[in-house]
N, C-alpha and C positions, 0 to 999 in steps of 0.2 A: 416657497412651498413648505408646510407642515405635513409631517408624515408619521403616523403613529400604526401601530398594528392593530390599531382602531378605527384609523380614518386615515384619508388626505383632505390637503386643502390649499386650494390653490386661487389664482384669479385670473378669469376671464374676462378678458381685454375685448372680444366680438361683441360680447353680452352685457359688459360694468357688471359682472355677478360676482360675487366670492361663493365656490365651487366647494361642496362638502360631499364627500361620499364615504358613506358608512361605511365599513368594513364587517363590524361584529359589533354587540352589545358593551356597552362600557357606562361607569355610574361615576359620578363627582368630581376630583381634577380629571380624567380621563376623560373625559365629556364635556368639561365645561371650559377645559384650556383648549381646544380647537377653538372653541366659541369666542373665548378671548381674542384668540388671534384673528377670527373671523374679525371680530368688531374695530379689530386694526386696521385691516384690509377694507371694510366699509369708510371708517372714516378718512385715510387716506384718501377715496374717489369717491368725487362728488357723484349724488344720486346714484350708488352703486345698490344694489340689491344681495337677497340672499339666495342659493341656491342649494336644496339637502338630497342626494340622490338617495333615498328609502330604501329602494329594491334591494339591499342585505346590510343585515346588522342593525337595523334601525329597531330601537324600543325605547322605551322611557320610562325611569324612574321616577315616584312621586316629587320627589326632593331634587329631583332635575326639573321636572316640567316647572316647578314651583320659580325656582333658579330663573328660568328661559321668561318663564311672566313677568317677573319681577323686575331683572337684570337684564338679561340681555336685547331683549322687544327694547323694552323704554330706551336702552342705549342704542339700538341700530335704528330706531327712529327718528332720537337725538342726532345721528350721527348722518341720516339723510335717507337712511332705507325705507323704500316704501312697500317692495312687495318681500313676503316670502313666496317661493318656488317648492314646493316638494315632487320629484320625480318619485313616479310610485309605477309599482307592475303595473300588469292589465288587470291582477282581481284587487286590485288597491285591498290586498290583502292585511295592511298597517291602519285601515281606514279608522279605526275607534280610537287606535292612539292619534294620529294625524288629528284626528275631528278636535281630538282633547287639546292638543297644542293650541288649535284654529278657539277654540271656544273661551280659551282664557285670554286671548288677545285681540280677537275679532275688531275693535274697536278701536286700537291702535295704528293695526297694518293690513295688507291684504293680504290672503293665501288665495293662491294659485296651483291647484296639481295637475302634473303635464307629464309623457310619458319619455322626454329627453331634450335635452337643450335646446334642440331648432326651432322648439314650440315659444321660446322667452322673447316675449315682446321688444323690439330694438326701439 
């Protein structure tokens, strides 16, 4: 498990997901070494996916999202991930960032937003 006062991060063995849940806002190593570790944790399990629980802390910097397009999609697709998951409230109150993430990658991977784990396809 990774554990920052920014996130956790852990993996889900029921689901093959590596488990992201936000805590608070964070920009550059803070944000992008979960992601590292995340992309540990994918390629370790085969066809493992991603999982980002939204509902607090979640935003994004220009110079992260850029990061997530460039870097991390291309290596978690490399590495066998097919879907991202973003767990979001009921007023998908994150919706124009989420859409932004979905919109630079769309073509890579799938997003999926769900409103908590039981929803992830087995």
């Amino acid at each position: 498990m990774y554990n920052t006062k920014y996130c956790e991060v852990h993996y889900e063995e029921a689901y093959n997901v590596v488990f992201v849940k936000w805590k608070e806002f964070c920009r550059f190593d803070d944000y992008r070494k979960p992601l590292e570790y995340d992309l540990d944790i994918i390629k370790k399990h085969s066809d493992c996916n991603y999982v980002a629980d939204t509902r607090t802390g979640f935003e994004n910097h220009p110079d992260d999202t850029k990061w997530v397009a460039d870097v991390f999609i291309p290596t978690a697709v490399e590495y066998g991930c097919k879907i991202i998951y973003f767990i979001i409230d009921e007023n998908n109150s994150l919706k124009e960032e989420l859409e932004g993430q979905e919109s630079d990658s769309s073509d890579k991977i799938e997003f999926k937003y769900i409103y908590s784990l039981d929803e992830i396809e087995k």
